[in-house]
C-alpha positions as CSV (number, residue, x, y, z in Angstrom):
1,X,19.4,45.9,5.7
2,X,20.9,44.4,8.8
3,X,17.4,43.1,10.1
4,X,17.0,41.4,6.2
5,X,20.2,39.8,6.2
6,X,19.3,38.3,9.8
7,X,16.4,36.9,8.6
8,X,18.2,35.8,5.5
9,X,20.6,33.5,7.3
10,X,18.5,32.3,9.5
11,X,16.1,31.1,6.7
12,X,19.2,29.8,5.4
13,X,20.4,28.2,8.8
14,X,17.1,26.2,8.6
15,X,17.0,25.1,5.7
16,X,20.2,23.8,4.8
17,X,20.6,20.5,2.9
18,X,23.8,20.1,0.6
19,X,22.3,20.3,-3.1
20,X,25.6,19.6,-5.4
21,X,24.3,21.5,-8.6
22,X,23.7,24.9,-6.3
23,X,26.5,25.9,-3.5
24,X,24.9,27.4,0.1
25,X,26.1,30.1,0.8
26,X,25.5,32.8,4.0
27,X,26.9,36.1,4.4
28,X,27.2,37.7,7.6
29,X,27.9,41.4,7.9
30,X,30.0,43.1,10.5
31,X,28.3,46.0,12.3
32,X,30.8,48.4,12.2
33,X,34.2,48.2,10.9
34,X,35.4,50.9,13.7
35,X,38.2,49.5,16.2
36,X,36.6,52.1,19.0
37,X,33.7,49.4,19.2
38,X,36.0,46.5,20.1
39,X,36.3,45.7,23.8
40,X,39.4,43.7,24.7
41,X,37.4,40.4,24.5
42,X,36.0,40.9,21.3
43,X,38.7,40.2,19.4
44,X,40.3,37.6,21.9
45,X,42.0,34.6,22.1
46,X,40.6,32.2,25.3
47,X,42.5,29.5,26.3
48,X,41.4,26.9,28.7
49,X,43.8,25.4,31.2
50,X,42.3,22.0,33.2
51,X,45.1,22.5,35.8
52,X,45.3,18.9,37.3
53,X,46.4,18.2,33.7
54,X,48.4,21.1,32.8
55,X,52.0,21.3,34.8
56,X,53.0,19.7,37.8
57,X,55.7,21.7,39.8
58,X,56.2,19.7,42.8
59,X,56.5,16.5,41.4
60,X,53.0,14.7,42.8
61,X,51.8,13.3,39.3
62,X,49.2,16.6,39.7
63,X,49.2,19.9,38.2
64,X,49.4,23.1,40.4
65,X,49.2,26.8,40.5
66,X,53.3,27.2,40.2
67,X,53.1,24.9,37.2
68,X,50.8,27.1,35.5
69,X,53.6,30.4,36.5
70,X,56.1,27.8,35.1
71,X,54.4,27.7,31.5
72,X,52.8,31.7,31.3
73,X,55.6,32.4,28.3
74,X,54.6,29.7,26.3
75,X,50.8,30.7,26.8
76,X,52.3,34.3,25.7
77,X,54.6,33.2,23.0
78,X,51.2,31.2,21.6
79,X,49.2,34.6,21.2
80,X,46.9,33.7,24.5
81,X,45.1,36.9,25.8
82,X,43.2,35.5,28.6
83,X,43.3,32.0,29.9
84,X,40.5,30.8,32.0
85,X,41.3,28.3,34.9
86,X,38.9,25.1,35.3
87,X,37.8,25.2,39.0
88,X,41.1,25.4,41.8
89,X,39.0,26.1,44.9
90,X,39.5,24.0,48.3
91,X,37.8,20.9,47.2
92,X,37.8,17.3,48.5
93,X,37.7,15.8,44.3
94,X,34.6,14.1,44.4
95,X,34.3,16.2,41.0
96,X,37.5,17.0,40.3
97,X,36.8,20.6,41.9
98,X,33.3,21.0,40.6
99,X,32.5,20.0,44.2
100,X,33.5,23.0,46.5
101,X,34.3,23.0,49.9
102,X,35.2,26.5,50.5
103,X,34.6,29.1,47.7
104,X,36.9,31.6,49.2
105,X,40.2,29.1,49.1
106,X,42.6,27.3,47.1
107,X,42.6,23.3,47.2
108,X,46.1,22.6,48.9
109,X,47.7,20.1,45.6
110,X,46.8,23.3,43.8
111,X,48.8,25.7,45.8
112,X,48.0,28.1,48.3
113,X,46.0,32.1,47.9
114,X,50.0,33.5,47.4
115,X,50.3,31.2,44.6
116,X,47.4,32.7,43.5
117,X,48.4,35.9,43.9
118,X,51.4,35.5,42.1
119,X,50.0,34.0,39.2
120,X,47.9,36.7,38.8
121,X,50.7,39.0,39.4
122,X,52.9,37.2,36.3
123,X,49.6,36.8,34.3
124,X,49.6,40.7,34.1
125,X,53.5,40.9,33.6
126,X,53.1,39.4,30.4
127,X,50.0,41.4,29.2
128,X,47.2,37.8,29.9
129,X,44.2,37.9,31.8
130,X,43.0,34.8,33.9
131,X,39.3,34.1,34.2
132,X,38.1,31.9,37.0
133,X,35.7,28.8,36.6
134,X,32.7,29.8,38.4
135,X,30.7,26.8,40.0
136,X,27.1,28.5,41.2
137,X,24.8,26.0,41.2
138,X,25.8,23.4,43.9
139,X,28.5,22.9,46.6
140,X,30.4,20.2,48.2
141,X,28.5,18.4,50.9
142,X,31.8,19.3,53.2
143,X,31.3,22.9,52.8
144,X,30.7,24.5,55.8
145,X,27.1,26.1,54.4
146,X,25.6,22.8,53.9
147,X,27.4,21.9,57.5
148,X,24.8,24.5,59.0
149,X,22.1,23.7,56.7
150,X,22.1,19.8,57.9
151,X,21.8,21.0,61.2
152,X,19.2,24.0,60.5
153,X,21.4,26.5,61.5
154,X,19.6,30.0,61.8
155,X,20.0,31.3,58.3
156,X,20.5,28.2,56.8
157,X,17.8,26.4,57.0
158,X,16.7,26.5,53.0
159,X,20.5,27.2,51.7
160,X,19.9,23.8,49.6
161,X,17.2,22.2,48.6
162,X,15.6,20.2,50.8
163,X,12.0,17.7,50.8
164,X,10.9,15.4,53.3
165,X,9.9,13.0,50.5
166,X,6.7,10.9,51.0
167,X,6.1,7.0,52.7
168,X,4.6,4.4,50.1
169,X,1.4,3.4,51.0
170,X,2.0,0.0,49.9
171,X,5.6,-0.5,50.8
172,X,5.7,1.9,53.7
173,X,9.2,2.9,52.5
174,X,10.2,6.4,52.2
175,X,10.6,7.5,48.9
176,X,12.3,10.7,47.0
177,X,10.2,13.5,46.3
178,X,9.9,13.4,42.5
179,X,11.5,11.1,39.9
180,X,14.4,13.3,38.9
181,X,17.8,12.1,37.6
182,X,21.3,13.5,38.0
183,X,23.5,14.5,35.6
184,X,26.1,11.4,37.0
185,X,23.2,8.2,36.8
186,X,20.5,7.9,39.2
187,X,18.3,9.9,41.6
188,X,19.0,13.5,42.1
189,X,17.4,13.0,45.5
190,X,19.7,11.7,48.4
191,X,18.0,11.1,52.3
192,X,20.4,13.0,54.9
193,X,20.2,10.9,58.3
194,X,20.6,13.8,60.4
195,X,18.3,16.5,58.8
196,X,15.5,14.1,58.5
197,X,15.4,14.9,54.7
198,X,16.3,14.4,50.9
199,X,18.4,17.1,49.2
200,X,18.7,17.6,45.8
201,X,21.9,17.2,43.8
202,X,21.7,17.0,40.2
203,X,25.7,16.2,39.6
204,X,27.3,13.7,42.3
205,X,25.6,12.7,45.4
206,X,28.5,15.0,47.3
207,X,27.1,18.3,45.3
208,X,24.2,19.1,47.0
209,X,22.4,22.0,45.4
210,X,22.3,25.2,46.3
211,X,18.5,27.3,46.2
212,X,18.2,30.3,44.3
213,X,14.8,31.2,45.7
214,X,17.1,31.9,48.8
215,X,18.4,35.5,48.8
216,X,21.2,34.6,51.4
217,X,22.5,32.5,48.8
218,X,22.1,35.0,45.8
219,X,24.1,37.2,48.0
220,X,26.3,35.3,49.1
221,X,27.6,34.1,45.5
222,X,28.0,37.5,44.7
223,X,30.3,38.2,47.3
224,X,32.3,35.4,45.7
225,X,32.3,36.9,42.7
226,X,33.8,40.0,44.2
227,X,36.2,38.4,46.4
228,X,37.9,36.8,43.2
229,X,37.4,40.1,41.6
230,X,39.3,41.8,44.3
231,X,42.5,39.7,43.7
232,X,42.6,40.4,40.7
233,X,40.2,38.2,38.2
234,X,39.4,39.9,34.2
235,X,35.9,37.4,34.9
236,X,34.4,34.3,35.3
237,X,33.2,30.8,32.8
238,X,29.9,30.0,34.7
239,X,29.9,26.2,34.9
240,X,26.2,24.0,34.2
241,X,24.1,27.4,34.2
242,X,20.7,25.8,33.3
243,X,20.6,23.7,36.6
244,X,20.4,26.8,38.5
245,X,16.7,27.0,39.3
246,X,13.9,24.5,39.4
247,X,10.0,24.6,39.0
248,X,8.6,25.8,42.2
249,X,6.5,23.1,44.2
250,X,2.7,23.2,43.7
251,X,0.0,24.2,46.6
252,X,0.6,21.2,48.8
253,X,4.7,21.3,48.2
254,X,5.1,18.5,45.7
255,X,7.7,18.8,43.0
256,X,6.6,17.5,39.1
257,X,7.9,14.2,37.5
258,X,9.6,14.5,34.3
259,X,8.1,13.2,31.5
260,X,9.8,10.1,29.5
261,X,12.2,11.2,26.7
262,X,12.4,8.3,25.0
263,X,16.1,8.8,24.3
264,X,16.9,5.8,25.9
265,X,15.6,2.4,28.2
266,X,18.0,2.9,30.7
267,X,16.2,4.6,33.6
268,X,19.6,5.5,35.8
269,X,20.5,7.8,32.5
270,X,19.6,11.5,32.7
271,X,18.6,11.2,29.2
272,X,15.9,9.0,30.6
273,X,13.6,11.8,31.2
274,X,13.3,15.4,29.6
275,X,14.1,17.7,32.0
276,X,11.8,20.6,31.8
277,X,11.7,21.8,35.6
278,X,15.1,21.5,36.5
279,X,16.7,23.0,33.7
280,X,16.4,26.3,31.0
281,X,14.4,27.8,33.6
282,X,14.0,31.4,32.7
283,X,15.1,32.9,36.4
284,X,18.3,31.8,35.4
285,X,18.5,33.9,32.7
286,X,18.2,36.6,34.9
287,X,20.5,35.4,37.1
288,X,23.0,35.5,35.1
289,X,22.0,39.4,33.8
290,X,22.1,39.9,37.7
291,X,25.6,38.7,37.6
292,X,26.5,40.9,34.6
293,X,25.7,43.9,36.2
294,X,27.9,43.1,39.4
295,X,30.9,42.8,37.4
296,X,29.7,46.1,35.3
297,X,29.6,47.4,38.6
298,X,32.8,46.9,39.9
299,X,34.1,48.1,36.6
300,X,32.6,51.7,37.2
301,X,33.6,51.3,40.8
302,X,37.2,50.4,40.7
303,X,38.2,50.8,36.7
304,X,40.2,48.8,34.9
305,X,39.2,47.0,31.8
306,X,35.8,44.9,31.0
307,X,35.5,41.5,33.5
308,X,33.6,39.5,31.3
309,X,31.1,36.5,31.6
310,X,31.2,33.2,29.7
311,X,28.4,31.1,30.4
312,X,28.4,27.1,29.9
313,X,24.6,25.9,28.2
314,X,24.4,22.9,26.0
315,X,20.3,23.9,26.3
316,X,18.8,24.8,22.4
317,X,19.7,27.9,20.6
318,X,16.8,29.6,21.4
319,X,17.5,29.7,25.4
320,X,21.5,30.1,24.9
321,X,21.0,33.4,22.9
322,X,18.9,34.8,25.9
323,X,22.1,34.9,27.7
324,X,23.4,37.8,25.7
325,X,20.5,40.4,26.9
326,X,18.2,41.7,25.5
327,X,17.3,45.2,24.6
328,X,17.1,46.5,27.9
329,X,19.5,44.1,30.2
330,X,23.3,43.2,28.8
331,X,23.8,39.5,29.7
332,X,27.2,37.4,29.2
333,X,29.0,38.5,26.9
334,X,30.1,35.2,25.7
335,X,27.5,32.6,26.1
336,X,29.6,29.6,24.6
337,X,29.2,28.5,21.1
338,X,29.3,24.6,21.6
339,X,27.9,24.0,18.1
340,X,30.7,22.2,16.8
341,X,30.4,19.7,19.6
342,X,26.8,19.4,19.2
343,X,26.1,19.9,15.8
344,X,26.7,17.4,13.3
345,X,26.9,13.8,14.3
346,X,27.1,15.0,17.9
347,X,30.2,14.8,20.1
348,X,31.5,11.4,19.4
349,X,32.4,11.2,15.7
350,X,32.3,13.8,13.2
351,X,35.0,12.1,10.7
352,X,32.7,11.8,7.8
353,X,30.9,15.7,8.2
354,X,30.5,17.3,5.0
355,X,30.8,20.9,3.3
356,X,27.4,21.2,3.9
357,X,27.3,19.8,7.0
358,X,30.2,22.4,8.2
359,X,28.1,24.8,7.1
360,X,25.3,24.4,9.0
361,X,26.9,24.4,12.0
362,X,28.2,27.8,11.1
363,X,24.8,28.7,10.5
364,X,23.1,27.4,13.6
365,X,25.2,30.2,15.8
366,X,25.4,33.0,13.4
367,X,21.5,32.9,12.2
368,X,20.6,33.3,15.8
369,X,22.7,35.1,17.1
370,X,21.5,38.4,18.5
371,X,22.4,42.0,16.3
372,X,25.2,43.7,17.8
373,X,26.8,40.4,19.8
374,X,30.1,38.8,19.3
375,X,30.3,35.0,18.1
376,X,32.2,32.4,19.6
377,X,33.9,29.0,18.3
378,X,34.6,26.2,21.2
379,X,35.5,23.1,19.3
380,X,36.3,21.3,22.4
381,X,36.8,21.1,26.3
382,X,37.9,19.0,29.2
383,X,34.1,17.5,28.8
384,X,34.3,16.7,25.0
385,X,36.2,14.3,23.7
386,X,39.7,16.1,21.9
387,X,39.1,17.5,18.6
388,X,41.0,15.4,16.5
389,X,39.5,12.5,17.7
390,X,35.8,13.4,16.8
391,X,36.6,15.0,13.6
392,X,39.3,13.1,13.0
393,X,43.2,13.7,12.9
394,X,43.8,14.7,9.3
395,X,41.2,18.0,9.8
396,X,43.0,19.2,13.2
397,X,44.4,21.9,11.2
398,X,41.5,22.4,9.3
399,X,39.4,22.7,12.9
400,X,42.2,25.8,14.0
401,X,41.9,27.0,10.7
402,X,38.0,27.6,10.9
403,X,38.2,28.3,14.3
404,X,40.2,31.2,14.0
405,X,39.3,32.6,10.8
406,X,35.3,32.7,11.6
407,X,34.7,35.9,13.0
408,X,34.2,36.3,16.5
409,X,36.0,35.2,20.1
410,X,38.5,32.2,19.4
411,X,38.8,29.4,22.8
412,X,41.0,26.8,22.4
413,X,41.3,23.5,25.4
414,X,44.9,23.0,26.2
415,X,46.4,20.8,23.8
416,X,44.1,21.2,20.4
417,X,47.1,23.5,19.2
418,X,49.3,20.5,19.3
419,X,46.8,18.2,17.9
420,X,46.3,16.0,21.1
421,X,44.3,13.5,21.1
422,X,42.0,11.1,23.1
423,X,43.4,8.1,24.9
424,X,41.4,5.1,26.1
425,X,41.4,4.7,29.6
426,X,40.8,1.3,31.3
427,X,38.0,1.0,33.8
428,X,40.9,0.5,36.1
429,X,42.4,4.3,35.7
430,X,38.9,5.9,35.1
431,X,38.2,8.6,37.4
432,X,35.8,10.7,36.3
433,X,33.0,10.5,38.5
434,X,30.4,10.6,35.4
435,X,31.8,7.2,34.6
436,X,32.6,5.5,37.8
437,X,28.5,5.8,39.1
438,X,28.3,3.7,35.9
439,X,29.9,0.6,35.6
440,X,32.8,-1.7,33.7
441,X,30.5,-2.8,30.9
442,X,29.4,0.9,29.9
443,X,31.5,3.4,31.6
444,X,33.0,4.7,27.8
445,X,29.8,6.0,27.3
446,X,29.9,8.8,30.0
447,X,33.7,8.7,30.3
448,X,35.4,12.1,30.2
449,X,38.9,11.2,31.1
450,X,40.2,10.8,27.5
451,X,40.1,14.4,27.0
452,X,41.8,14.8,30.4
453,X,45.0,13.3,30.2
454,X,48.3,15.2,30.9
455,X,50.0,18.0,28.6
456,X,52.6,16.9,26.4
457,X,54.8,19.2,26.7
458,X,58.3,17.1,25.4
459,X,59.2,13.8,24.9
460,X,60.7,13.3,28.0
461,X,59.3,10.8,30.9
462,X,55.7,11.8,31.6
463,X,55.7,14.3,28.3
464,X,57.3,16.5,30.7
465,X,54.1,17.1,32.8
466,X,55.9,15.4,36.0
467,X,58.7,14.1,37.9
468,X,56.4,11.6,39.5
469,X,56.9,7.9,38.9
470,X,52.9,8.5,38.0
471,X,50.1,10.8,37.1
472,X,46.8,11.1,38.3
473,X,45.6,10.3,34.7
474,X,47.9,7.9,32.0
475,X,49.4,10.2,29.2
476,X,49.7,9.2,26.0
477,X,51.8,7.3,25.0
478,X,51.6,9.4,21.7
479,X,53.8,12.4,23.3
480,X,56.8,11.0,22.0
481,X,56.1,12.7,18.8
482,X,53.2,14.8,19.7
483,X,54.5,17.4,22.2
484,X,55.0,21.3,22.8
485,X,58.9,21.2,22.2
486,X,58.9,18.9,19.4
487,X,56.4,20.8,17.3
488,X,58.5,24.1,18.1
489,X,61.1,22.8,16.4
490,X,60.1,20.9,13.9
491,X,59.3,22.9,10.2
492,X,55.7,22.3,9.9
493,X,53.3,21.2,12.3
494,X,50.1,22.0,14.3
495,X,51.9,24.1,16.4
496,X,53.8,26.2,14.2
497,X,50.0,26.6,12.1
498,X,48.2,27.8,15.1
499,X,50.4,30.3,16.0
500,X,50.6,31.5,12.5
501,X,46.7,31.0,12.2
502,X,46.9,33.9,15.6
503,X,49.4,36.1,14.0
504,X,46.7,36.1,11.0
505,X,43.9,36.6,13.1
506,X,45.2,39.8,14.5
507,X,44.5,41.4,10.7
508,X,42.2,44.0,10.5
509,X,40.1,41.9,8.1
510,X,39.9,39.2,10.2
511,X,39.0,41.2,13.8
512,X,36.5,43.4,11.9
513,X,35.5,42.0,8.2
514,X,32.5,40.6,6.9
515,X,32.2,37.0,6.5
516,X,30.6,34.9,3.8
517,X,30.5,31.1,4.1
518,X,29.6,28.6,1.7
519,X,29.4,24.6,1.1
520,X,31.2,24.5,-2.5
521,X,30.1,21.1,-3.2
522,X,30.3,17.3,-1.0
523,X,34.1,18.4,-0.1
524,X,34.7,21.8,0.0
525,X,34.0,24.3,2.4
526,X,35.0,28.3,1.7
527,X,34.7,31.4,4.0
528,X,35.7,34.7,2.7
529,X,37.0,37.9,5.0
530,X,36.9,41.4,3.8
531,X,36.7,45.0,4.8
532,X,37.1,47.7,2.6
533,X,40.7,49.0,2.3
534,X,42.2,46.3,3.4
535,X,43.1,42.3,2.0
536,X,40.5,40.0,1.4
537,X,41.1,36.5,3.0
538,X,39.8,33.2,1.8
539,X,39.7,29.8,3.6
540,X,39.5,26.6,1.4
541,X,38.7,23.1,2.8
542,X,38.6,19.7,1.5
543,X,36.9,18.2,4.1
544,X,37.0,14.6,2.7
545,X,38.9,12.1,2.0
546,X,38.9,12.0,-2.2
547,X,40.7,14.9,-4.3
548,X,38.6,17.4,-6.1
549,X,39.2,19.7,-9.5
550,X,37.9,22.2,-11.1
551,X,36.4,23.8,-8.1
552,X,34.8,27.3,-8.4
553,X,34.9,29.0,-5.3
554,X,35.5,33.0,-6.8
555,X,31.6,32.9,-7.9
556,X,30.4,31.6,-4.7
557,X,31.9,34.0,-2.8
558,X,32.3,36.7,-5.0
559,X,35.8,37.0,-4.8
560,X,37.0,38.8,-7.3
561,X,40.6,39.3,-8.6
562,X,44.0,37.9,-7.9
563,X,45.1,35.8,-4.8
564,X,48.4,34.2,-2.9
565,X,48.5,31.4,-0.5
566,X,49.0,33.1,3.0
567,X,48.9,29.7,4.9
568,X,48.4,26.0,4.1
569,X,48.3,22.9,5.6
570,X,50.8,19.8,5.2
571,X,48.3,18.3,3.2
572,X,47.7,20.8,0.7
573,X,50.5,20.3,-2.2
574,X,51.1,24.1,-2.8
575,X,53.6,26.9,-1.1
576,X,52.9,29.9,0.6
577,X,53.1,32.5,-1.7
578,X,52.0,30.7,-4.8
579,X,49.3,32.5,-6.9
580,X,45.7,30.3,-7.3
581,X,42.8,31.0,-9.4
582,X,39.8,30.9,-6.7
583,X,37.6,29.9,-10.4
584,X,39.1,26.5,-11.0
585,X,40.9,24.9,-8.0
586,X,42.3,21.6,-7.2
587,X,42.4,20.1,-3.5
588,X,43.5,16.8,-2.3
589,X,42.2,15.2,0.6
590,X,41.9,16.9,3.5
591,X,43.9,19.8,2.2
592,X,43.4,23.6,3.5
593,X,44.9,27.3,2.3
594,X,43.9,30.7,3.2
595,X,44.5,32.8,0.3
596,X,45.1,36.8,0.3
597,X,43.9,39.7,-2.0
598,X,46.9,40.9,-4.5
């Protein structure tokens, strides 16, 4: 039964187009309704903090470790069970901490290791788990490895990747060893004056690569993972997983070109080429199995509860879902779910997505997913732009709603439970590195500083983030009204919603129901939750921006019998506790309940 109803949404996932005189529909059921086969993380709520944007304690315009401490009861108070940290390792910013120095410290405007320590240390106080941003495929060129490797130190001699490139025959000029592009504009190949060579770096020219043939390295980025382990980590978010490996060179050492994509005329864009032998290799697969079964090991070795894995892949479906395992390996256990970045329109605007379009994007994850594993839902990130400004800012409510009603693990980027949104950032302030190797005429295409600004967390100077005269980023000017403390007190807003929406999502129904989804019609969305013996919960969406009547959701979803609205949104023009008929409902725009059984 299971093995036809796979097959059946799949089928379904793939053939989706919105036909208004039949609603789609899929129906996923859960393996076991049993609460003995729930890990901790299976029924959690992730929450990502981009620290340089989170709190700033000391008054430098720059978040921090003691910031974080500062703010742990309002993570608790929102219903957070483990928040994972983007990276906070000794860094000298090329990337923002993506470019690591020393693996084994904390960058200085962060804090120190007894910050650390006693974050951890308050993190368990109140019951929340911190996860760590691990960054395996590349280190800064200022990390002490790469140091040795320049000068061929004895075991360090092939830490990073490393060509001697080859002379034009008709220029005489040295060129790189093969024509591929970073992910930041431009060759991935840079020449090193001392070594005599090129490395590869396939983010910024200061992120040299590391080489995963190597089995120094392979160890040695296990023993970071159990250093961090040792002080105290639940697990790790793997950062850009599919760069880990590349092709191996032929007979006579040469490295393959990338063929064209045809994506774009710019040739500086990665999107120039299609990158089949630097990325989805399948050794990183089982890299990241390898990695698995350290943590599994330390588990067995020292107790405690499950460390877990969450691996970042924008790569297709097919090669994401080999992160989970396979029948005799385990594998993350949460290999993200960016579909509702991806899916659709793509990441920029998503303001006019259908019913049917939602739908699909459901589909895509849960028709592929692999029997037995747990879904995930990231609507956004500190790479995406904000959620309310690709799907626009009257379905941020809706976009919680969803994301914590569909079943699975629910991971939310600072902010979205406020509604935060993008700001434009002049070329002047832009510092993300993806955007500065571009230039003033065409940096807001790579720009990912909009979704980096500051927390609001009041309308006081600098939304509260600082005490600085500045901030490393502009804020907002929007936190006058959209801020932490103001939606606290205020009767209804995002914040008030979300944490409802978490108080909900602890339900039985909702941590180990079934789940049927359907595109009513152009507008509406549905998703029902059930499990026998206990309420049956039903989601309702208007997605658009014209009213609908007379909408029959009850035969789509076989929902049966009497319900009450449980939560709304502002926009739908009904109470909590009012009594619908699921057969013949009206929705304005953009207007959203969830409904329970009477």
């Amino acid at each position: 039964m299971a093995h036809l109803l796979k097959l059946l949404v799949t089928l379904l996932c793939l053939g989706l187009r919105y036909d208004p005189s039949q609603a789609a529909a899929i129906e996923l059921e859960s393996a076991s309704s049993s609460e003995a086969t729930r890990d901790w993380w299976q029924v959690a709520q992730f929450y990502q903090i981009y620290p340089r944007s989170f709190k700033d304690s000391d008054g430098d315009g720059i978040g921090d470790l003691q910031g974080i401490i500062s703010k742990l009861d309002y993570l608790k108070d929102l219903g957070v069970t483990a928040t994972w940290l983007s990276p906070i390792y000794t860094s000298p910013m090329a990337d923002f901490g993506y470019d690591i120095a020393d693996f084994f410290d904390i960058q200085a405007e962060y804090g120190t290791l007894k910050d650390f320590d006693e974050l951890i240390a308050a993190a368990n106080e109140r019951g929340l788990k911190i996860i760590l941003d691990f960054v395996p495929n590349h280190s800064s060129d200022e990390n002490v490895w790469f140091q040795k490797s320049v000068r061929r130190e004895k075991g360090y001699e092939d830490y990073y990747m490393w060509h001697d490139g080859y002379v034009n025959a008709t220029t005489g000029q040295r060129e790189p060893p093969s024509n591929w592009l970073q992910a930041f504009r431009g060759s991935a190949w840079e020449w090193n004056e001392q070594r005599g060579q090129y490395y590869l770096h396939q983010f910024a020219v200061k992120q040299p690569d590391l080489n995963y043939r190597n089995p120094a390295v392979v160890a040695q980025m296990k023993r970071v993972l159990t250093y961090w382990l040792d002080r105290g980590v639940a697990g790790f978010r793997i950062d850009a997983v599919p760069w880990c490996f590349e092709v191996l060179p032929d007979a006579e050492g040469r490295y393959p070109d990338e063929p064209l994509s045809g994506y774009t005329d710019d040739p500086d864009d990665s999107s120039y080429l299609k990158h089949i032998y630097t990325q989805d290799l399948i050794e990183t697969v089982d890299m990241v199995y390898q990695w698995r079964q350290l943590l599994d090991d330390y588990k067995r070795i020292h107790g405690g509860d499950t460390r877990v894995l969450m691996v970042e892949t924008y790569s297709a479906l097919d090669y994401v879902m080999k992160f989970y395992g396979n029948h005799t390996t385990k594998g993350a256990q949460i290999p993200f779910n960016f579909q509702f970045i991806v899916g659709g329109e793509g990441n920029k605007n998503n303001t006019q997505l259908n019913a049917a379009g939602f739908l699909k994007i459901i589909n895509s994850w849960l028709g592929q997913m692999p029997a037995g594993q747990t879904a995930n839902w990231v609507m956004g990130n500190h790479d995406q732009r904000r959620v309310g400004s690709r799907y626009g800012e009257n379905r941020i409510d809706i976009m919680n709603m969803l994301q914590m009603f569909l079943p699975g693990v629910s991971i939310t980027y600072q902010g979205e439970e406020l509604g935060m949104t993008d700001l434009d950032i002049s070329w002047e302030d832009t510092r993300d590195p993806a955007a500065c190797n571009s230039n003033a005429n065409i940096y807001e295409q790579f720009t990912r500083d909009p979704a980096r600004t500051p927390m609001q967390w009041s309308s006081e100077a600098n939304a509260g983030f600082s005490t600085n005269s500045t901030t490393w980023l502009p804020i907002n000017p929007n936190y006058v009204t959209v801020n932490a403390a103001a939606e606290a007190a205020a009767n209804t807003s995002h914040l008030k919603l979300y944490k409802l929406l978490v108080e909900l999502r602890k339900t039985k129904t909702l941590q180990y129901g079934n789940t049927r989804c359907a595109a009513v019609n152009e507008n509406v969305l549905a998703v029902k939750r059930s499990l026998s013996g206990q309420p049956t919960y039903v989601l309702v969406a208007n997605l658009l921006d014209t009213s609908v009547s007379g909408v029959d959701v009850a035969s789509v979803l076989y929902a049966s019998g009497s319900y009450k609205i449980k939560l709304l949104n502002p926009q739908a023009t009904a109470a909590v506790g009012d009594s619908v008929a699921l057969n013949n409902l009206s929705l304005p725009p953009y207007a959203a309940l969830i409904v329970e059984s009477v």
